[in-house]
C-alpha positions in Angstrom: 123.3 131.3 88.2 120.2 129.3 87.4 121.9 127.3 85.0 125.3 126.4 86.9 122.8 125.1 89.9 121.1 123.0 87.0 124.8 121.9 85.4 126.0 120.7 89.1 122.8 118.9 89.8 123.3 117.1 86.9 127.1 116.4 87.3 126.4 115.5 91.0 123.4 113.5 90.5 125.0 111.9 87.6 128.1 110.7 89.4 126.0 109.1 92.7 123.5 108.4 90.7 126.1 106.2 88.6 127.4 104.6 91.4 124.3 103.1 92.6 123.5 101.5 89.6 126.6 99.7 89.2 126.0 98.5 92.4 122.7 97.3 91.9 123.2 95.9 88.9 126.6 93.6 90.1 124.1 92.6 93.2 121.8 91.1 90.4 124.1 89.4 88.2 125.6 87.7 90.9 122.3 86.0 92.4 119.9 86.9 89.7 117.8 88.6 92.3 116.7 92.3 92.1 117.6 94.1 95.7 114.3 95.8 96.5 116.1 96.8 99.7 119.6 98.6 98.1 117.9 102.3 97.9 116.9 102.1 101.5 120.3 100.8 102.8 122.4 102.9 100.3 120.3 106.5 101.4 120.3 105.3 105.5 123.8 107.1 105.1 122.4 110.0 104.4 122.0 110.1 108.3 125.3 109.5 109.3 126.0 112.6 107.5 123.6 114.1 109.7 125.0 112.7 112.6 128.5 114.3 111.8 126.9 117.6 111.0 125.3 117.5 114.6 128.6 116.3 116.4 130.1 119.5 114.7 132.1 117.9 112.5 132.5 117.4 108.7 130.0 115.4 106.8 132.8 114.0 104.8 134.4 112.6 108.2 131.3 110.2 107.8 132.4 108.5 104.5 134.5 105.7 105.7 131.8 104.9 108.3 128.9 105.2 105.5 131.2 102.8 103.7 131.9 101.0 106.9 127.7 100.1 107.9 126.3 99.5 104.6 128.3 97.1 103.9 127.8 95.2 106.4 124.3 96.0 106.5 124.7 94.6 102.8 126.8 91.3 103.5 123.6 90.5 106.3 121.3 90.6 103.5 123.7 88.5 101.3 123.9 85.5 104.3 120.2 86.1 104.7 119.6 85.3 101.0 121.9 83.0 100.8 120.4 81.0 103.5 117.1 81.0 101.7 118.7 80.0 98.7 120.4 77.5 100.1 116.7 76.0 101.0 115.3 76.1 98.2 113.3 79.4 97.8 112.9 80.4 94.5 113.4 83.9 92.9 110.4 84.7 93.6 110.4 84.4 97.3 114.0 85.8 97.6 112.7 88.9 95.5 110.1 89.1 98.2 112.6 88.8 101.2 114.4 91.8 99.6 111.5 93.8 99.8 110.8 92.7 104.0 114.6 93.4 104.5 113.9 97.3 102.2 110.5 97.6 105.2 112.8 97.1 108.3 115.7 99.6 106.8 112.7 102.1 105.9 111.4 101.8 109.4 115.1 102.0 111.1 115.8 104.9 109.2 112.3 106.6 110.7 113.5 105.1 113.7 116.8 106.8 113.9 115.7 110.2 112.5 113.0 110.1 115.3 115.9 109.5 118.0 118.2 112.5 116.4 115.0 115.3 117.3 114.7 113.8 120.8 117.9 113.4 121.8 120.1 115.7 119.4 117.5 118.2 118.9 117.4 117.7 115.3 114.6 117.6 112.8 115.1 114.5 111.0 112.1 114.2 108.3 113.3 116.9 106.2 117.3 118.0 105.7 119.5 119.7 103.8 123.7 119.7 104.7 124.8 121.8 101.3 125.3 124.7 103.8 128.3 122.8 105.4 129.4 122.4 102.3 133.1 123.9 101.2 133.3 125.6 98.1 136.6 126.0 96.0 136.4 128.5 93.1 132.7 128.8 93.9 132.3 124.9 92.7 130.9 122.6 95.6 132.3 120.5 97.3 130.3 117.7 96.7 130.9 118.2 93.2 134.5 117.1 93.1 134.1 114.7 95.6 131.4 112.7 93.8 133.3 112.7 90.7 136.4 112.2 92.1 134.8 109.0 94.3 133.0 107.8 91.0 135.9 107.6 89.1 137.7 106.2 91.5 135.6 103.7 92.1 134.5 102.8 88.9 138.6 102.4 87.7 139.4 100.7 90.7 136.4 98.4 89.7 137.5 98.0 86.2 141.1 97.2 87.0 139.9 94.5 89.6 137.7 93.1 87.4 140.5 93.0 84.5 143.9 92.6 86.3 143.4 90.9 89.5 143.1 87.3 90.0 139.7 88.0 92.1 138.5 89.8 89.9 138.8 86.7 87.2 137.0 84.8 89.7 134.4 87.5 89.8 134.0 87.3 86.5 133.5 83.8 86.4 131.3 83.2 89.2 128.7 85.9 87.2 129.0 83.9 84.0 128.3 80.9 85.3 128.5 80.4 89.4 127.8 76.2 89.1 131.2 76.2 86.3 133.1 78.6 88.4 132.7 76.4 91.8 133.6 73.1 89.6 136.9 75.2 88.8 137.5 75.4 92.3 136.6 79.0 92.9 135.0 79.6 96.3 131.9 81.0 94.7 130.4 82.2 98.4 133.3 84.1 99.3 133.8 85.7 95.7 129.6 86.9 96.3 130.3 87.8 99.9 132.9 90.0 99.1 131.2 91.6 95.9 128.3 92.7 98.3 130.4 93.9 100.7 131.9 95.8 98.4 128.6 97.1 96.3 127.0 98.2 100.1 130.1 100.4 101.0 130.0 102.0 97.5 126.2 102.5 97.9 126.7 103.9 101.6 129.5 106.6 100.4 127.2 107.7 97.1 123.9 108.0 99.5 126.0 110.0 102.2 127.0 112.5 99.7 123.5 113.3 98.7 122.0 115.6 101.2 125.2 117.7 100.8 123.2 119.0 98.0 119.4 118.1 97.3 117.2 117.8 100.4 116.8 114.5 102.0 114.4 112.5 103.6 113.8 108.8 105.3 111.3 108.5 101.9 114.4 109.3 99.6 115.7 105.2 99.2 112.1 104.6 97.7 112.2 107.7 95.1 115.6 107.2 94.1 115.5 103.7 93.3 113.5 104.5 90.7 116.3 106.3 89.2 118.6 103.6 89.6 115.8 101.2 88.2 116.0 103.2 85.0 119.2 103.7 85.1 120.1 99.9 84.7 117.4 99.5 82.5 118.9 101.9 80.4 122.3 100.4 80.6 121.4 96.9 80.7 120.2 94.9 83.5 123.1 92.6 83.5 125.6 95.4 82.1 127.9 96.4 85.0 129.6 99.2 82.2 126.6 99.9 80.7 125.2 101.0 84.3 127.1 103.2 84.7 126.4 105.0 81.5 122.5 104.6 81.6 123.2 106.7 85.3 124.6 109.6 83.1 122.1 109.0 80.8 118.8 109.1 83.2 120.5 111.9 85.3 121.0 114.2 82.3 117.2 113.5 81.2 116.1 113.6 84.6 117.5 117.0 85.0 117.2 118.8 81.8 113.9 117.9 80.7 112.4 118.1 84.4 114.4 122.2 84.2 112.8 123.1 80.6 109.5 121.9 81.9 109.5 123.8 84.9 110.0 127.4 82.7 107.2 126.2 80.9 104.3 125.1 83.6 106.0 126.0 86.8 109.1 124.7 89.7 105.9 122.4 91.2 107.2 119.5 88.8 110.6 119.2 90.2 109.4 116.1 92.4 108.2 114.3 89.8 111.3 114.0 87.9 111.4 110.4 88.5 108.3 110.1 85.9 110.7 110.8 83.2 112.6 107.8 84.5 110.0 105.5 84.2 109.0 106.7 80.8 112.3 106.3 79.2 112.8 102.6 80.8 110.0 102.1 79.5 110.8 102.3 76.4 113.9 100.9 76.4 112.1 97.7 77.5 109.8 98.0 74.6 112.1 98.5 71.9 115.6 97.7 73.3 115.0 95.2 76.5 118.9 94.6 76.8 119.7 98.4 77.0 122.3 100.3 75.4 125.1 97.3 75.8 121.9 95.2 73.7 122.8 97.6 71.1 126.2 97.9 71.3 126.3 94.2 71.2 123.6 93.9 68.1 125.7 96.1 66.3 129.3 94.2 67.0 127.1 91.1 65.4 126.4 92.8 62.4 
């Protein structure tokens, strides 16, 4: 029993952890920019599936509206970069408007779990939904779900990026934004869009979350870690190899943090994302460009 928990915390946190790198990862490429904010607006849906749980109604009802708010919580931050951009702030000072826009969703999110005990009666600081969970076959929900929503997402991703005309433009405007305007591709619009997109994705993999491991307004901080790593892993400007480097850090992360904890005790389970940070570690030590770096060294040779 032990080990099917451990087997569908991996699977689960593999597929949402997957998700959110891809994400973060297409947010850099496209304005060179790490999003300091993106774990705190991805895991402020982990409230909404609160909120459903406390109207009495599914948590999975709250998808299309996680999908819904973050992404327009994510298209704000895009104009709000862009704008600064636009001005002449370098990386730099972008970086560090990332991280003022990641204080203000940390203290909303304290904000709103705050308002759900006053008004809803709710304890907000500390939650768990996995108990509204459905079960088919004895396999959580959440478990097909996520998969299903990260496969999804992930082809539906691949097949715009491949097949659609946007998704050329897409393309383009990551390899080289300045070429791709000169071309006559509305380069704003194409980044716009992308964000929107990224922040919905982000939304509906944070909502799924509690539905499983306990959640918290400190959560956004811990996991982006993970999805840190995660890219790392993959490669920082790998949008493919993000998604493998989730499987990758999620299957370390869960594995090596379960064959510790028979050995010194269930006390390290919180500091799982240590062995995150030790394996990007030394990826950027010995193989900076990730896995699609060494994918791409060996096609050379």
């Amino acid at each position: 029993m032990v080990l099917a928990g451990v087997l569908y915390g991996f699977l689960i946190n593999s597929f949402i952890l997957s998700l959110l790198a891809m994400g973060f990862t297409l947010q850099y490429v496209t304005m060179s920019v790490p999003n300091l904010a993106y774990g705190s607006i991805a895991f402020f849906s982990t409230y909404i599936s609160l909120t459903m749980v406390l109207l009495n109604l599914s948590p999975y009802l709250g998808l299309p509206i996680s999908f819904a708010i973050c992404a327009i919580i994510s298209v704000l931050l895009y104009k709000f970069l862009a704008f600064l951009r636009d001005r002449g702030m370098p990386v730099m000072g972008l970086m560090m408007a990332t991280l003022v826009f990641d204080l203000l969703a940390y203290a909303f999110t304290n904000i709103y779990a705050d308002m759900l005990s006053s008004f809803l009666q709710a304890y907000g600081r500390s939650f768990s939904l996995a108990e509204y969970d459905f079960t088919i076959g004895g396999t959580p929900g959440v478990l097909l779900v996520s998969g299903i929503i990260a496969v999804s997402f992930a082809l539906g991703f691949h097949l715009m990026l491949t097949k659609t005309k946007f998704g050329i433009a897409m393309r383009a405007t990551v390899e080289n934004i300045s070429l791709a305007s000169v071309q006559g591709v509305n380069t704003d619009k194409v980044l716009l869009v992308a964000w929107l997109l990224v922040g919905g994705i982000a939304g509906v993999s944070g909502s799924l979350y509690p539905l499983w491991l306990y959640m918290d307004p400190w959560v956004g901080a811990r996991m982006f870690v993970s999805i840190f790593a995660a890219c790392v892993v993959g490669g920082i400007r790998s949008i493919y190899g993000s998604l493998f480097g989730g499987f990758l850090i999620a299957a370390c992360e869960t594995v090596i943090t379960y064959e510790l904890s028979l050995v010194i005790g269930e006390w390290i389970w919180p500091y799982r994302t240590v062995i995150s940070l030790l394996i990007a570690a030394v990826f950027l030590l010995f193989a900076p460009n990730g896995v699609a770096g060494l994918i791409e060294r060996a096609r050379r040779r």
